[in-house]
N, C-alpha and C positions, 0 to 999 in steps of 0.2 A: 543553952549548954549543948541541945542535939547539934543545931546549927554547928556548930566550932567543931564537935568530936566530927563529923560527917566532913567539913572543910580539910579537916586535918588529915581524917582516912583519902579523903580525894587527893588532896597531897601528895601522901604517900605515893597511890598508888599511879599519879603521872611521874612522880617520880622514878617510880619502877619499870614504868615504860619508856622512858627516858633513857633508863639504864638498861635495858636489852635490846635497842636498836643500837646496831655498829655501825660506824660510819669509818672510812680506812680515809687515811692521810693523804692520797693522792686521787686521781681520776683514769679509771682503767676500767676490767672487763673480769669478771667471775670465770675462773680456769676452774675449776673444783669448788665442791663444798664436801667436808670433811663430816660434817652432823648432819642427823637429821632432825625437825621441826620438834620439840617439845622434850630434845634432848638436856638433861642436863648437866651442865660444864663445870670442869675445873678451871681454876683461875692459870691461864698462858695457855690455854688448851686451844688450839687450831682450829679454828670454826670453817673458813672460807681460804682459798689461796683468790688472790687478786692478782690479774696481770696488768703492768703500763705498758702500754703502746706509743704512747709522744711524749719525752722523747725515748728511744731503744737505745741500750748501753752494750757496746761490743768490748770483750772483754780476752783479750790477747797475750803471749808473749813474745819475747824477743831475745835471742842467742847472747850470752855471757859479754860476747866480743863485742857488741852494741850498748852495751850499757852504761857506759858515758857520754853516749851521743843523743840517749832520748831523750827528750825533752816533751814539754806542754806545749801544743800549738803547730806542732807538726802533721804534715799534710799527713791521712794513710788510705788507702784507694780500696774499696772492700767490693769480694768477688761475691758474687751468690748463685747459686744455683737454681732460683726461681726469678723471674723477672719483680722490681725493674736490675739486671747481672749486674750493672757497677754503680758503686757507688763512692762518692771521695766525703771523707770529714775528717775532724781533726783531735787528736788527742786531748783530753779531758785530764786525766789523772794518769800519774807514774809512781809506781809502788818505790817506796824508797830503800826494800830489800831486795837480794834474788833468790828464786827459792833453791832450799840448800837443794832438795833433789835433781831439780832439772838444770838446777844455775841458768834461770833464764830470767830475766823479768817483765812483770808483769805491766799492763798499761789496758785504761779506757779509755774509750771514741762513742758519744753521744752522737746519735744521729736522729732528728728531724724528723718526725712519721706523721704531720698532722693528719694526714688523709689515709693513714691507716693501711699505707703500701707495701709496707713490708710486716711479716707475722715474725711474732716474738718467737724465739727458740732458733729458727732457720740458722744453718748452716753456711759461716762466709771464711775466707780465707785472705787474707789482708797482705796490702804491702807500704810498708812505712819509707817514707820517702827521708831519709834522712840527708841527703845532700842534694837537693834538685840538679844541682849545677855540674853533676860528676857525670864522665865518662869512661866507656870504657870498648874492650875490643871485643866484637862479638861477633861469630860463623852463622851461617844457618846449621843446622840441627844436623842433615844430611849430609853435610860436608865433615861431620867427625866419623870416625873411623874408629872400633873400638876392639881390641885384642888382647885376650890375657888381663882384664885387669887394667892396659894401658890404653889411655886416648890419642888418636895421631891426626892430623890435617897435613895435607899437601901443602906446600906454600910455592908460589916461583921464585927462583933465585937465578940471577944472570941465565935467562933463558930456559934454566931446565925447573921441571917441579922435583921437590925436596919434601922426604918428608917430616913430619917434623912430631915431636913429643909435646903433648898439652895439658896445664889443669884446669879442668871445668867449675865455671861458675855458675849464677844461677840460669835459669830458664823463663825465659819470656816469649810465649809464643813458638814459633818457629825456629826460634834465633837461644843461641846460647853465649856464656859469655866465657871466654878466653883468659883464665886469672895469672897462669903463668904458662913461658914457653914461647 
């Protein structure tokens, strides 16, 4: 009868150690612990924050006027400011509302970290490539002219330069792009 009662306490008590080892649902890296050792918990009570690193989830939006054009699968080219600077991957997931404040919507891009290249949190700036195939007209940067509020570029016209009234589009670099005018 000691035998059983002693098998049974043994029981219990792997079972109680069983039950305060955590083990979290993914494979990542301890950012924080919230408790300390021999603290005791409420049940949902935040013990540890855990970070994933493979794969990083970039997490975006996109202007009102775009948002029947996003889709899943689409290329988007991510800027960083710590090496390695560019990186391209492709949209994951498209929120299927916009939010009411910003009227933008929202989109994720999974990107690939086996080797731990990029740190979680970092700061990127993205650009979604929604029509590879589009063109458009575009100055260098130097060549606009800006006055009052107005943008002007020179153009030539049968021999003489002309100047001319313009609205700006986005900025790539050096080079800006020419939306109307």
């Amino acid at each position: 009868a000691t035998i059983a009662t002693r098998e049974a306490e043994l029981a219990i008590v792997e079972h109680q150690i069983k039950e305060t080892t955590i083990h979290a649902p993914f494979g990542g890296y301890i950012k924080s612990r919230n408790v300390a050792p021999g603290t005791y918990l409420s049940i949902g009570e935040p013990v540890i924050s855990v970070v994933r690193t493979d794969p990083l989830r970039f997490c975006g939006t996109l202007p009102e006027r775009y948002a029947q054009l996003l889709e899943e699968g689409l290329k988007v080219k991510l800027e960083l400011n710590a090496p390695p600077h560019q990186i391209e991957a492709k949209i994951t997931r498209v929120s299927p509302t916009l939010d009411d404040q910003s009227r933008a919507l929202s989109f994720e891009a999974d990107l690939a970290n086996p080797d731990q290249a990029i740190r979680a949190g970092l700061f990127a700036e993205a650009e979604v490539i929604i029509d590879p195939d589009a063109t458009s007209l575009t100055v260098p940067i130097s060549a606009v002219q800006s006055f009052a509020g107005v943008q002007k570029v020179w153009k030539g016209v049968e021999d003489q330069a002309v100047e001319q009234e313009v609205l700006l589009g986005s900025r790539r670099g050096n080079w800006i792009e020419i939306t109307s005018g």
